[in-house]
C-alpha positions in Angstrom: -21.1 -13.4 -31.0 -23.2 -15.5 -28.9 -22.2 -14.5 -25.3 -23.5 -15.8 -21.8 -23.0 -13.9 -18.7 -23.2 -15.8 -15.4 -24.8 -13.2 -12.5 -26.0 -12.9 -9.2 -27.0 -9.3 -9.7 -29.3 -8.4 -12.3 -32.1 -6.0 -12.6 -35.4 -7.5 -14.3 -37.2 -4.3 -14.5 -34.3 -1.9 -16.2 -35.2 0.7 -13.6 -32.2 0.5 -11.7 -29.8 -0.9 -13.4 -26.7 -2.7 -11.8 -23.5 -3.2 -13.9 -24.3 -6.5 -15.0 -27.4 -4.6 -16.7 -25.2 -2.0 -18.8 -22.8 -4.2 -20.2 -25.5 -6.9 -21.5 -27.2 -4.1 -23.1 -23.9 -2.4 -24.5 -23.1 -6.4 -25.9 -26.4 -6.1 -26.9 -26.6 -3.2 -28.7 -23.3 -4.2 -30.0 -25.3 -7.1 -32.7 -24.3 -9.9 -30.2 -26.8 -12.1 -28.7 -26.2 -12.5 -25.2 -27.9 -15.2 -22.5 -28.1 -13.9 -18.6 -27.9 -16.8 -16.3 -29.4 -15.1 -12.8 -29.9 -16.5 -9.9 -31.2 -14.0 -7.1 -29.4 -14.6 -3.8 -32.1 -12.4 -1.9 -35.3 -13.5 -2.9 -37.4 -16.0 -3.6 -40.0 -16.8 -6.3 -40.7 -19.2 -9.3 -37.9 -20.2 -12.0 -38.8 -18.3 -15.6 -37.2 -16.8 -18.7 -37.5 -14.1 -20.5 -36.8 -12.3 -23.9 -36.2 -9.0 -25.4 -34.3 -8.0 -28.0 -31.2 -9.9 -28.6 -31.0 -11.0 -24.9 -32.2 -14.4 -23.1 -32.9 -14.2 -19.4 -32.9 -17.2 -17.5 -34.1 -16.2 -13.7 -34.0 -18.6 -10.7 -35.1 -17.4 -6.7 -35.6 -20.4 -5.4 -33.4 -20.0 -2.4 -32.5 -22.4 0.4 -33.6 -20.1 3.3 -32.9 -20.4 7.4 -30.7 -18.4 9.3 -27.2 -19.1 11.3 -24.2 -20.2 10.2 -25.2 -23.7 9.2 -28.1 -22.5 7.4 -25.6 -19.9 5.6 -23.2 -23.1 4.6 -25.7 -25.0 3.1 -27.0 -22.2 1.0 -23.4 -21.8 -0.1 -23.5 -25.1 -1.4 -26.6 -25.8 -2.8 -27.4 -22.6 -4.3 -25.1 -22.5 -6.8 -26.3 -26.0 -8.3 -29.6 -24.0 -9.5 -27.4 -22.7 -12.4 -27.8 -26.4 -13.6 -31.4 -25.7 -13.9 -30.8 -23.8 -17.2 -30.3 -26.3 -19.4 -31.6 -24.8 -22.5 -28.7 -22.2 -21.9 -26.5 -24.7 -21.2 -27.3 -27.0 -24.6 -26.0 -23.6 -26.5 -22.4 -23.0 -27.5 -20.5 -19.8 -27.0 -18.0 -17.5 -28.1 -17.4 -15.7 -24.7 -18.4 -16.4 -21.3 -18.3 -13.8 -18.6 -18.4 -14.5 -15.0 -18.3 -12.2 -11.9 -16.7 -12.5 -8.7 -16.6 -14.4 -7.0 -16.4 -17.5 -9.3 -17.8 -20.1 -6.0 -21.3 -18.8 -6.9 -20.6 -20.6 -10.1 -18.9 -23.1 -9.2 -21.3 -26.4 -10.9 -20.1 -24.5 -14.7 -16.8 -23.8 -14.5 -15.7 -27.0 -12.2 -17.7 -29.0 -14.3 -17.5 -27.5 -17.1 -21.5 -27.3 -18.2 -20.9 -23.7 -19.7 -19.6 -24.3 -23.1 -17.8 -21.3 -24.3 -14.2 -20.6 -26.7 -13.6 -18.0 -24.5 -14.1 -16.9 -20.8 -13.2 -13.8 -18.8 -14.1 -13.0 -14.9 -14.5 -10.0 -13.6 -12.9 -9.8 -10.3 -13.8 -7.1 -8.1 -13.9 -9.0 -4.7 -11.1 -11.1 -3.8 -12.9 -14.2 -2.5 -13.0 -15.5 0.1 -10.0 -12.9 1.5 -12.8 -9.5 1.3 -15.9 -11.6 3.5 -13.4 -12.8 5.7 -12.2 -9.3 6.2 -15.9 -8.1 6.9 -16.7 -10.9 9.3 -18.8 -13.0 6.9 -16.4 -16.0 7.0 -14.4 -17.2 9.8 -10.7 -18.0 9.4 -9.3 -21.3 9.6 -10.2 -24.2 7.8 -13.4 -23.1 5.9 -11.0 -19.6 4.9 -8.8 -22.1 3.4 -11.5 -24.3 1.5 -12.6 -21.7 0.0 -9.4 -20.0 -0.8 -8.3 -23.3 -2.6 -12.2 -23.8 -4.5 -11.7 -20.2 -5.7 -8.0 -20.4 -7.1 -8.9 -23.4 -9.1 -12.3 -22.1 -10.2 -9.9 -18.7 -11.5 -7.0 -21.3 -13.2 -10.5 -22.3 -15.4 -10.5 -18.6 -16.9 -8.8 -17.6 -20.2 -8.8 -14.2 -18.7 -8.8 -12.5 -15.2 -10.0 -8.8 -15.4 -9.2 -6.4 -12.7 -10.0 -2.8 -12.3 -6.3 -0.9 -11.7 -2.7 -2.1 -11.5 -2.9 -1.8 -7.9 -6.2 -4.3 -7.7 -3.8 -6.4 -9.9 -1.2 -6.6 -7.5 -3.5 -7.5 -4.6 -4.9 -10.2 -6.5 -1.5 -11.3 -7.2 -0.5 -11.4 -3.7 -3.4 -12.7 -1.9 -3.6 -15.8 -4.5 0.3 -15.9 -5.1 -0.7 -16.0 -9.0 2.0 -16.5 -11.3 0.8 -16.1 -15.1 0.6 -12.2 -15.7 -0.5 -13.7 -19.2 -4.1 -13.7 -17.9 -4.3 -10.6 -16.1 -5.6 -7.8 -17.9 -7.6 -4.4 -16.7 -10.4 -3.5 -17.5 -11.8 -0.4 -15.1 -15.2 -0.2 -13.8 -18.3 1.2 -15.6 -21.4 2.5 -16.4 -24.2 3.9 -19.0 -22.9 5.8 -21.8 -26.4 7.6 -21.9 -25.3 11.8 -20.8 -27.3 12.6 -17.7 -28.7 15.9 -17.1 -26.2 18.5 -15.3 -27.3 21.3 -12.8 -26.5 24.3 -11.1 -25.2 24.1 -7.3 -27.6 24.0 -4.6 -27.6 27.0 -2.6 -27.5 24.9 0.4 -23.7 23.2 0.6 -23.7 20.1 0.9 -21.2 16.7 0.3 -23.0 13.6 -0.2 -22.1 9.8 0.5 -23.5 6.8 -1.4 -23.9 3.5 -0.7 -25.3 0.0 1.4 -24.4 1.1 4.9 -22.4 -1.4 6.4 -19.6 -2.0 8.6 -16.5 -2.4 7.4 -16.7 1.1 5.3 -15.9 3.7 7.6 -18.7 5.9 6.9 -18.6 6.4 10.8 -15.5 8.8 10.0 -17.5 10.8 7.6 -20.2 11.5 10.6 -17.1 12.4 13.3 -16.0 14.9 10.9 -19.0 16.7 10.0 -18.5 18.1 13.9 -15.8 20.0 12.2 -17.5 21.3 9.7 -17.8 24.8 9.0 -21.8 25.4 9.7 -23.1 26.3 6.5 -22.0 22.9 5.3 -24.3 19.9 5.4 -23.1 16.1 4.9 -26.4 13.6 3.2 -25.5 10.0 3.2 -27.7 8.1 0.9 -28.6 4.1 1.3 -29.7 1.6 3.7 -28.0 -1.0 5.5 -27.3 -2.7 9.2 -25.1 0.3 9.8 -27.9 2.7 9.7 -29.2 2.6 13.4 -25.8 2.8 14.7 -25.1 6.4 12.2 -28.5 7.6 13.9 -27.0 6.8 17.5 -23.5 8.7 16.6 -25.5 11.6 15.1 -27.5 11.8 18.3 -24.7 11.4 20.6 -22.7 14.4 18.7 -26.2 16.5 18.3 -24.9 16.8 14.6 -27.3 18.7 13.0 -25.8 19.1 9.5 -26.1 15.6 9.4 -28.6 14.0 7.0 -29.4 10.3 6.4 -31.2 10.4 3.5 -32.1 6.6 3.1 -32.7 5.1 -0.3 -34.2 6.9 -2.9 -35.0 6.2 -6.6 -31.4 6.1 -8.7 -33.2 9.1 -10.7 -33.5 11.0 -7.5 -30.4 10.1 -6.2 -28.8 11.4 -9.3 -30.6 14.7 -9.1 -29.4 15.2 -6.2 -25.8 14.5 -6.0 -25.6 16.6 -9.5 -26.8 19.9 -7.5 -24.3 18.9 -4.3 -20.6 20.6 -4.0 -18.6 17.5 -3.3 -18.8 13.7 -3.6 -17.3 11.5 -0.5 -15.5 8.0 -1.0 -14.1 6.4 1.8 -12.6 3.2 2.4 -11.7 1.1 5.3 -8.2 2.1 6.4 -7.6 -1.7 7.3 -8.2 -3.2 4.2 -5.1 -5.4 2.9 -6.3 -5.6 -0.5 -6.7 -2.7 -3.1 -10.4 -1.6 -3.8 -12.1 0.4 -6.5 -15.2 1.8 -5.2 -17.6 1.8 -7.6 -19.6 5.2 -6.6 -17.1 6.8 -8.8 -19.2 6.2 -11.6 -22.3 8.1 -10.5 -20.0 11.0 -9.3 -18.5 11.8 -12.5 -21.3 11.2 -14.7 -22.8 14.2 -12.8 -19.6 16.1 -13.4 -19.5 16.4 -9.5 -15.8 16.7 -7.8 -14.4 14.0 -5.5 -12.7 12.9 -2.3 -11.3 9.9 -2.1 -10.2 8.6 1.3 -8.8 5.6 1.3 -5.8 3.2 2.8 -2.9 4.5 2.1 -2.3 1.3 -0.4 -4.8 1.8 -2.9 -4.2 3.8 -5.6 -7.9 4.6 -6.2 -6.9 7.6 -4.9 -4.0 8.4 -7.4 -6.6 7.3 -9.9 -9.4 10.3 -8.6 -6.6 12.8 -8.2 -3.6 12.2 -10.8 -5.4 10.1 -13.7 -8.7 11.7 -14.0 -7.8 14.9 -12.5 -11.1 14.8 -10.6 -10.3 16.2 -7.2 -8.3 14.8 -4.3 -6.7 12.0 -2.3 -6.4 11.8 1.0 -4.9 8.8 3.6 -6.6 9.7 6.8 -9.2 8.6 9.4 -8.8 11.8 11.1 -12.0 13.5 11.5 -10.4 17.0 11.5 -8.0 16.4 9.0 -10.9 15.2 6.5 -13.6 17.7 7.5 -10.7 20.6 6.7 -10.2 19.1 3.5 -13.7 19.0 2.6 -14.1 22.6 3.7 -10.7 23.3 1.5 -12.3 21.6 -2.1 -15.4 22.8 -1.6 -14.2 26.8 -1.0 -11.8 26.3 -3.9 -11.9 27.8 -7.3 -10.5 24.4 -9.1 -14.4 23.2 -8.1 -16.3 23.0 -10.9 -12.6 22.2 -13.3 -12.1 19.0 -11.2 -15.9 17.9 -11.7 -15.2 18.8 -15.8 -12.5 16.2 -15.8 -14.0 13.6 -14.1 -17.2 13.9 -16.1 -14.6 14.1 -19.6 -12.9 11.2 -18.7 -15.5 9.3 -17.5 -16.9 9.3 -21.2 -13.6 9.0 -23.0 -13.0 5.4 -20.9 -15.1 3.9 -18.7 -18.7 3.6 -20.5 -20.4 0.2 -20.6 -19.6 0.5 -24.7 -16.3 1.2 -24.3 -16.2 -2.2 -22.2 -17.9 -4.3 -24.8 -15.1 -3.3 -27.3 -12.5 -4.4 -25.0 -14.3 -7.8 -24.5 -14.5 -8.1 -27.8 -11.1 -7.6 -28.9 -10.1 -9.9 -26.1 -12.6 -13.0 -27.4 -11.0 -11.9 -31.0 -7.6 -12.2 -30.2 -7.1 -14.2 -26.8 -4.1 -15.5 -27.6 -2.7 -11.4 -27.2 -1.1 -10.2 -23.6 -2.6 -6.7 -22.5 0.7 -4.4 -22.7 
């Protein structure tokens, strides 16, 4: 098939692969042909293209820049436009088209229809604008709703909407009051189907977090409750992010000293390292109103490392670490205690190493970039077929 995927994450380089990255390879490898539209939100440099091997990249960083909330709108706005830019991409005709939330970034192909394809899926992880205005990134009121309203038509353009559990599905059903189940089908997060290299336990205990550090996560709860901990257990939190020189404060305040921000490090050191550690940490913000699927998850049981999820007590992430993948625990609490005596509990117990075995097994059985390609590809096939 001749497939285009429409991004604004993408690594050039193939040294740190996002998702975006695994999939167009998987496609790739797959025998289809597959054109990356990319525009770089964060940087700024020259338009180009480049080849490889059954894949077309079409790059653009030429960002409207300033700050404030003006300056924000009208990159909003005129960003997406660049996508326009591509018109050699855009003179092709394909057989599937694959967008990522959220579908504004986009918006020039899919309202005006300048992406030619049979058949197109989006990937929806972020409900949009609902999850920015949630973090502060949007204000409510009238712009909430003009977006809201852009978005849900932008999503009535899809053949299918892809989400990542049954409970993201019903979120996305109640936040855009969508109707046609027809188009919703799951398809669950993923990653490289490459093995990674397993290790013994560090002698030195430790739980580890990963992620952009940034409010709206809780990772604050993570820091209360390593005062809890017993001593000869040490909590690293890996990643960057505005969020960092308020962790050092709370670290200080406490005098935490099994505390340990590890800041960003190379995704082959940061795999190293969570493979040696005794538990991986997930945690959610407990005020969320709409069902998340953090995508850590992947790292963790590729590693075959055991894992905590806390979350809001309406996800089902949770059911999903501890009932469907048998992988470790879930637990609905913001109480530092509480979650520094269940870390203490997992990591002392002798189900350990089992519950990082099944998260590693089924991470491998069902959620490699490959195994995503298939579905895709079944879907494009057949898209006249409801998911059962």
């Amino acid at each position: 098939m001749n497939i285009a995927m429409v991004v604004a994450k993408y690594d050039e380089t193939g040294s740190s692969p996002y998702l975006t990255n695994e999939l167009a390879d998987a496609l790739s490898a797959r025998g289809h042909h597959v054109t990356v539209l990319y525009l770089d939100w964060e940087a700024e440099a020259e338009p180009k293209v480049k080849y490889r091997e059954r894949q077309t990249l079409y790059v653009d960083r030429t960002m409207p820049r300033g700050k404030g909330m003006v300056a924000m709108a009208r990159k909003w706005a005129l960003a997406p436009l660049k996508y326009l830019s591509f018109k050699q991409a855009l003179d092709k005709q394909y057989d599937l088209a694959i967008y990522y939330s959220p579908l504004f970034v986009a918006y020039p192909l899919l309202a005006l229809h300048r992406l030619k394809a049979r058949f197109k899926v989006g990937v929806y992880w972020d409900f949009f604008p609902y999850h920015q205005v949630e973090m502060g990134l949007i204000p409510r009121g009238p712009v909430e709703q003009g977006l809201h309203a852009a978005e849900l038509h932008l999503l009535r353009q899809l053949d299918v909407v892809a989400l990542m559990s049954p409970g993201n599905r019903e979120s996305f059903k109640r936040v855009f009051g969508w109707k046609d189940d027809a188009k919703l089908r799951l398809l669950p997060i993923w990653g490289g189907g490459e093995q990674l290299p397993l290790r013994e336990l560090d002698p030195q205990k430790y739980c580890v977090f990963g992620g952009q550090l940034s409010a709206g996560r809780n990772i604050e709860a993570l820091v209360k409750a390593a005062e809890f901990l017993p001593d000869d257990i040490e909590l690293r939190i890996y990643g960057r992010g505005p969020l960092q020189p308020a962790l050092k404060a709370l670290i200080r305040e406490r005098s935490l000293s099994n505390v340990r921000l590890m800041g960003q490090v190379s995704r082959e050191q940061y795999q190293r390292d969570i493979a040696g550690a005794w538990l991986g940490l997930i945690i959610t913000d407990p005020g969320a109103k709409t069902d998340s699927f953090p995508s850590k998850v992947i790292d963790y049981f590729r590693v075959a490392l055991p894992v905590l999820a806390i979350t809001e007590a309406s996800s089902d992430f949770g059911s999903f670490v501890q009932d469907t993948a048998r992988a470790g625990r879930k637990l609905h609490s913001e109480d530092p205690q509480q979650i520094a005596a269940v870390i203490s509990e997992m990591i002392g117990s002798p189900e350990r190493a089992e519950w990082g075995r099944r998260g590693h097994e089924y991470y491998y059985a069902h959620m490699t970039a490959d195994r995503i390609a298939k579905q895709l590809e079944d879907w494009a096939a057949q898209p006249a077929k409801a998911q059962p």
